[in-house]
Backbone bond lengths (Angstrom), bond angles and torsions (degrees), N, CA, C in turn:
res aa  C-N    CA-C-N  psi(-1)  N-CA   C-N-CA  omega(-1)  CA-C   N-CA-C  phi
1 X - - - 1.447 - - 1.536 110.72 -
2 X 1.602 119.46 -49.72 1.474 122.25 164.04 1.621 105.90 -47.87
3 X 0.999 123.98 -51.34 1.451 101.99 -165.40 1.670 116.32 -75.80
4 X 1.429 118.49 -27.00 1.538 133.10 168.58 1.814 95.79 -56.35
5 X 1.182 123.32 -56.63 1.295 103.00 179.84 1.600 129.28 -68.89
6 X 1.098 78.18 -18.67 1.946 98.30 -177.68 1.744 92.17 -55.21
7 X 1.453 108.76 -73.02 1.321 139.19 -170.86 1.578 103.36 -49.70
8 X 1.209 111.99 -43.98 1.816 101.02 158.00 1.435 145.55 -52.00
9 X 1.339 98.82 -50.32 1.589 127.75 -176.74 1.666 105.61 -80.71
10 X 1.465 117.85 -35.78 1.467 109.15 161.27 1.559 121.08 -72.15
11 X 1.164 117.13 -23.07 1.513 123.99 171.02 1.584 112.57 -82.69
12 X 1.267 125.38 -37.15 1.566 120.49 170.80 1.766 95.78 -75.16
13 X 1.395 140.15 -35.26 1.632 126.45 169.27 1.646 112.83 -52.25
14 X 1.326 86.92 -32.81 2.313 82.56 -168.84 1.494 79.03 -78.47
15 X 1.270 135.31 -80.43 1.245 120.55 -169.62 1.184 142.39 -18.47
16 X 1.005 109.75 -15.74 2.047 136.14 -166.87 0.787 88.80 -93.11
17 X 1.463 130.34 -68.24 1.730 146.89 -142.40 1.753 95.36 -87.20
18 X 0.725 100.23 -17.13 2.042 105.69 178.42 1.347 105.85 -80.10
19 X 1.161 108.13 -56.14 1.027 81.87 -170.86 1.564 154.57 -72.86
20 X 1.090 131.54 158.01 2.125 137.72 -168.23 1.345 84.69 -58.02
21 X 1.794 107.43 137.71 1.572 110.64 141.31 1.714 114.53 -59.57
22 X 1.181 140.93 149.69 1.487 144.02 -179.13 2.442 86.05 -89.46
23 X 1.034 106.25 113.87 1.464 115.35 153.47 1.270 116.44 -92.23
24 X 2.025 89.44 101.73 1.427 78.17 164.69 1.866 89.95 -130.49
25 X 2.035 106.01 -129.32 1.131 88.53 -162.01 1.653 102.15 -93.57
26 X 0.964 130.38 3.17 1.759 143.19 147.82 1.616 100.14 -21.73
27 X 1.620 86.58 -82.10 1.039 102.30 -151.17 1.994 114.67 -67.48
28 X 1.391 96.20 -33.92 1.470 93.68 156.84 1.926 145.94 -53.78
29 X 1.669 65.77 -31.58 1.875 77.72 175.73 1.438 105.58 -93.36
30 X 0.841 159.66 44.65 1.371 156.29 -114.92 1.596 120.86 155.00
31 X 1.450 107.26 -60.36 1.288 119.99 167.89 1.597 126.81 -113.15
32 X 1.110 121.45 5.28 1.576 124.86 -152.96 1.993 89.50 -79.08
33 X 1.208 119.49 -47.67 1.231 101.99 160.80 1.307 135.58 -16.25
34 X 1.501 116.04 -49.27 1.739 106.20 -176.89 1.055 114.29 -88.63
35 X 1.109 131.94 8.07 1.428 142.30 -174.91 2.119 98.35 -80.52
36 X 1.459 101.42 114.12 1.541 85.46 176.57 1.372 125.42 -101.66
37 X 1.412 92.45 27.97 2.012 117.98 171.59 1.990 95.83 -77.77
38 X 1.576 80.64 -56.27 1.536 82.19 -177.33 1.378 131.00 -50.08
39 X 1.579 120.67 -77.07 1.119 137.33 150.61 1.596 112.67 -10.45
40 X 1.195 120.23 -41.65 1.940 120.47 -168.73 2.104 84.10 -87.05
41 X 0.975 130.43 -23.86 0.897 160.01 144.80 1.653 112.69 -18.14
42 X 1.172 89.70 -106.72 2.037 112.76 172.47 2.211 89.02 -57.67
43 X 0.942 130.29 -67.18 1.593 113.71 -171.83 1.503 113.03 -50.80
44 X 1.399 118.98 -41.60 1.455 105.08 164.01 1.348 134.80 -50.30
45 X 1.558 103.21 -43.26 1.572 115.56 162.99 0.763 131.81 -46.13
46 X 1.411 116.75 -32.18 1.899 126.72 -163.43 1.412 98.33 -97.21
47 X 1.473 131.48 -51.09 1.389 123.77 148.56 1.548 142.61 -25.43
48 X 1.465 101.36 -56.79 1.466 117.05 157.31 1.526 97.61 -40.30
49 X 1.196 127.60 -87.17 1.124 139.05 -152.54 1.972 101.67 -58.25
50 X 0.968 110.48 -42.78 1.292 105.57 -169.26 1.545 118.57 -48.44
51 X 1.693 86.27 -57.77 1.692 98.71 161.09 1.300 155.55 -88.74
52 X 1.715 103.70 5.08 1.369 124.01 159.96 1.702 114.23 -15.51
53 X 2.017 104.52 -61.89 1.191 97.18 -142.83 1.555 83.98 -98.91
54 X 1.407 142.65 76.01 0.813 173.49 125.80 1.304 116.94 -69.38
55 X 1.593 109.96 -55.51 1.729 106.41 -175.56 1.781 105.36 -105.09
56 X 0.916 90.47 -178.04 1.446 116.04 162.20 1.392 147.34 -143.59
57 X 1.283 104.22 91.63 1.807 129.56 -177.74 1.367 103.95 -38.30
58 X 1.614 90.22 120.14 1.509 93.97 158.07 1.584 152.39 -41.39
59 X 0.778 169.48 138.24 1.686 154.64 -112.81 1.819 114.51 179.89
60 X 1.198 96.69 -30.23 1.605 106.28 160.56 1.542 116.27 -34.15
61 X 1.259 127.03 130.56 1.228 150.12 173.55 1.502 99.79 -46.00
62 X 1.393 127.84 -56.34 1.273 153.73 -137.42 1.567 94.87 -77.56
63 X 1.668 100.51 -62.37 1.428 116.19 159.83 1.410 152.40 -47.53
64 X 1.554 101.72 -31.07 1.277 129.76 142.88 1.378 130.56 -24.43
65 X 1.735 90.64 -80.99 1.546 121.73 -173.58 1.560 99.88 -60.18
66 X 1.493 108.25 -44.51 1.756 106.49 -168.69 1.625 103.38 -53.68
67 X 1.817 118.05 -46.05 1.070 130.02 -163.04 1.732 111.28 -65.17
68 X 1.186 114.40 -16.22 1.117 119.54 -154.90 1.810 112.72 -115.62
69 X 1.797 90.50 -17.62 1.294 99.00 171.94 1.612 107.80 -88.67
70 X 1.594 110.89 -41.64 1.779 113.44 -164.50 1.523 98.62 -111.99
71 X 1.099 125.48 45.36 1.503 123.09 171.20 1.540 122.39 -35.04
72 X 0.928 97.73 -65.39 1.692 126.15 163.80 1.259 108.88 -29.06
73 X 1.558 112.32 -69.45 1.237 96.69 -166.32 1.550 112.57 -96.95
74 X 1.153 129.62 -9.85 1.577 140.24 152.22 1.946 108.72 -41.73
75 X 0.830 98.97 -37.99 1.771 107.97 173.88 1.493 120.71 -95.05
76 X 1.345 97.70 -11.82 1.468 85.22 -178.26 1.277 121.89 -52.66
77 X 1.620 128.60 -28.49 1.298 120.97 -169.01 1.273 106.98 -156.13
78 X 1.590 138.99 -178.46 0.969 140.59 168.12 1.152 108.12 -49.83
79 X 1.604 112.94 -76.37 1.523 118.40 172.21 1.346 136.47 -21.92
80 X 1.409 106.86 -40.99 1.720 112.53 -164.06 1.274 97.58 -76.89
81 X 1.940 112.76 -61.62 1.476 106.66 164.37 1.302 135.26 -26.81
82 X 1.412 123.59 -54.90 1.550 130.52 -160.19 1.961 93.27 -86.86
83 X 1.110 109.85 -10.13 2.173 114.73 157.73 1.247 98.74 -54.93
84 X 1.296 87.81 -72.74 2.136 116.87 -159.62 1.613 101.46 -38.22
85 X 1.646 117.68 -37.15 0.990 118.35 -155.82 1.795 105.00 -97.20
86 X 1.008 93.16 -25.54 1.344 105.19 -164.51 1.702 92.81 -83.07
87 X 1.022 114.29 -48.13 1.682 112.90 173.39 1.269 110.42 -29.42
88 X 1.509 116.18 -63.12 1.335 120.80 -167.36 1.745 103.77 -97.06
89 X 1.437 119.34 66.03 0.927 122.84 151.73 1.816 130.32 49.60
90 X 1.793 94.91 26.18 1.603 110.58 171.57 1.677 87.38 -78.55
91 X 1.832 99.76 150.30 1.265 109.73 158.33 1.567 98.91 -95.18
92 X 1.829 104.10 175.19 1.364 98.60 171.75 1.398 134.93 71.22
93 X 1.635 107.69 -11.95 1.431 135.14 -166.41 1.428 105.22 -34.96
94 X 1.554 116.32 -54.11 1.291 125.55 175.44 1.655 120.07 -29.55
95 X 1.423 96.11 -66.24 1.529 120.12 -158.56 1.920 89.28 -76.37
96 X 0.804 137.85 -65.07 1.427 120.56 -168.87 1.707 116.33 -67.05
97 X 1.914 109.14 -16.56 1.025 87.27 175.23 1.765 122.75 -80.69
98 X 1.599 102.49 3.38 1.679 115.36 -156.27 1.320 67.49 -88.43
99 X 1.591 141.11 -65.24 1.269 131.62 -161.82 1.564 124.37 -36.92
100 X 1.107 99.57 -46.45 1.628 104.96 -166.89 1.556 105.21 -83.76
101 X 1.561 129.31 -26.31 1.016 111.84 178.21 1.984 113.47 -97.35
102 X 1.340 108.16 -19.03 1.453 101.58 136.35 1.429 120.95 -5.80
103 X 1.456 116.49 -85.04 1.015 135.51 -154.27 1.631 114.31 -76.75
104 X 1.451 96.74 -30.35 1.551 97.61 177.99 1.997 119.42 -78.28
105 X 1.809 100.68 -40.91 1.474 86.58 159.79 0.639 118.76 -86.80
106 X 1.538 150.54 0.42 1.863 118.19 138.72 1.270 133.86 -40.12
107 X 1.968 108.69 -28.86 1.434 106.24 -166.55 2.087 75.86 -74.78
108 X 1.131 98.73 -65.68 1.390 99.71 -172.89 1.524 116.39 0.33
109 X 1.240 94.81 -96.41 1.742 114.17 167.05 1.186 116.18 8.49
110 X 1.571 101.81 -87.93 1.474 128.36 154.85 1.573 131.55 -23.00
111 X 1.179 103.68 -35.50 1.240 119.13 171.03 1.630 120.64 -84.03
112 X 1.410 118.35 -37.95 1.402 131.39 -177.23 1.580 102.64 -69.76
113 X 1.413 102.83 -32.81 1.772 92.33 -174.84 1.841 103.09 -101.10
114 X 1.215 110.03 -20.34 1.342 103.98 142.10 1.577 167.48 -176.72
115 X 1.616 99.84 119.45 1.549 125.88 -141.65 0.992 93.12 -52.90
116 X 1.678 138.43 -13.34 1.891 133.52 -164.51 1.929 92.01 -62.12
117 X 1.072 91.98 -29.22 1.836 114.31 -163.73 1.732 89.14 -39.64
118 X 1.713 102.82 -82.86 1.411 112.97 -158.73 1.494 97.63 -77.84
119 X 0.634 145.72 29.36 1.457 146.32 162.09 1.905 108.25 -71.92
120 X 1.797 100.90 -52.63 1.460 110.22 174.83 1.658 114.08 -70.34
121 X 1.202 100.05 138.63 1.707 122.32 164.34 1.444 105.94 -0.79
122 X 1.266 138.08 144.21 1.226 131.26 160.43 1.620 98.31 -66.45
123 X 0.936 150.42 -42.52 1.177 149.86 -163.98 1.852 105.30 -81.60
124 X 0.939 125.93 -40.28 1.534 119.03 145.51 1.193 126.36 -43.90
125 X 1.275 108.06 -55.30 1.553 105.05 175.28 1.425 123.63 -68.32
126 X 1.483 120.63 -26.82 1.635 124.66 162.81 1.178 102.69 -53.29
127 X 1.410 139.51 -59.86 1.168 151.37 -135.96 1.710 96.20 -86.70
128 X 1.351 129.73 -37.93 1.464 132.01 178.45 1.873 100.09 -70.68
129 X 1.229 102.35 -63.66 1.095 100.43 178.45 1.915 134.94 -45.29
130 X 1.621 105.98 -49.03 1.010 109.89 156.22 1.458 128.10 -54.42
131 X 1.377 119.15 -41.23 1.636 122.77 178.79 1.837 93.79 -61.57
132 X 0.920 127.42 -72.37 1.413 127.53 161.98 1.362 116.05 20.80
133 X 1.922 85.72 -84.98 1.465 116.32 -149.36 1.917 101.52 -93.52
134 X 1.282 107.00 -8.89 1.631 99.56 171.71 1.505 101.76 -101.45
135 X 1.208 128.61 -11.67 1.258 130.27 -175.18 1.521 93.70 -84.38
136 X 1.188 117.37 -49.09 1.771 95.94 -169.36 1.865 99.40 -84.52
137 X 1.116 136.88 -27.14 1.358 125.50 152.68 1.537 109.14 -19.55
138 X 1.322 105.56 -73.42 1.874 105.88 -169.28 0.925 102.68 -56.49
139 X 1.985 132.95 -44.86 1.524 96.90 -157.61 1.792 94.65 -96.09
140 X 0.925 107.98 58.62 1.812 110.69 165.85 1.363 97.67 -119.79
C-alpha cells in the first residue's frame, strides 16, 4: 500500500513539473522580460530609437508616391530599403537601414519562438511591449 501511494504522489509531482506555462496576455505582461528573444528585442529598439534622429528621411513627393506604390518590395530587405533611400538622397542610407531592420528581426525572432505572442490584439501586444520598453528606459 506504501509503495502504491509512493507511486502516486511521484506521478502527480512529474505531472506538476510537466506541465506548459499557458502564454497568454498575463503572462506576457508579467514575464516577457525573461525572455532573451525579447530583451535583444527591446535593446534593438532603444538603439533604433536613439539614433533615429541622426538621419534624415526622405520627404520628396516622388518618394512618397514610390513608397506607397512598392511597399513590399522597398521592405523586402535591408538592401532594397537602404536603394529606396539612397535614391532619394538619404545620407547614411546603409546604417539606418541596418538599424531599423535590426530591430524588426528581433521582434521577428521573438515571435517565431513565440506565436502565443501574435495571437493577442495588436493593441495588447503594443501595450506589453511598451510596459517593457518604458520600464527598462527608467531603470537606465
Amino acid at each position: 500500500m506504501k509503495k502504491l501511494i509512493t507511486l502516486i504522489i511521484v506521478c502527480c509531482t512529474f505531472s506538476v513539473f510537466a506541465q506548459k506555462q499557458v502564454k497568454d496576455l498575463q503572462y506576457y505582461y508579467y514575464n516577457a522580460n525573461q525572455d532573451k528573444d525579447f530583451n535583444a528585442y527591446l535593446a534593438a529598439r532603444k538603439n533604433f530609437d536613439n539614433k533615429k534622429f541622426d538621419f534624415k528621411l526622405p520627404s520628396s513627393k516622388e518618394a512618397v508616391a514610390e513608397l506607397q506604390e512598392n511597399e513590399a518590395k522597398i521592405f523586402k530587405n535591408e538592401k532594397t530599403y537602404a536603394e529606396f533611400l539612397n535614391r532619394y538622397g538619404m545620407k547614411n542610407a546603409g546604417d539606418y537601414a541596418k538599424l531599423w531592420f535590426n530591430q524588426m528581426e528581433m521582434l521577428k525572432t521573438f515571435i517565431k519562438k513565440n506565436p502565443e505572442f501574435y495571437s493577442l490584439t495588436s493593441k495588447q501586444r503594443q501595450n506589453v511591449i511598451d510596459k517593457w520598453y518604458f520600464s527598462e528606459i527608467a531603470a537606465n
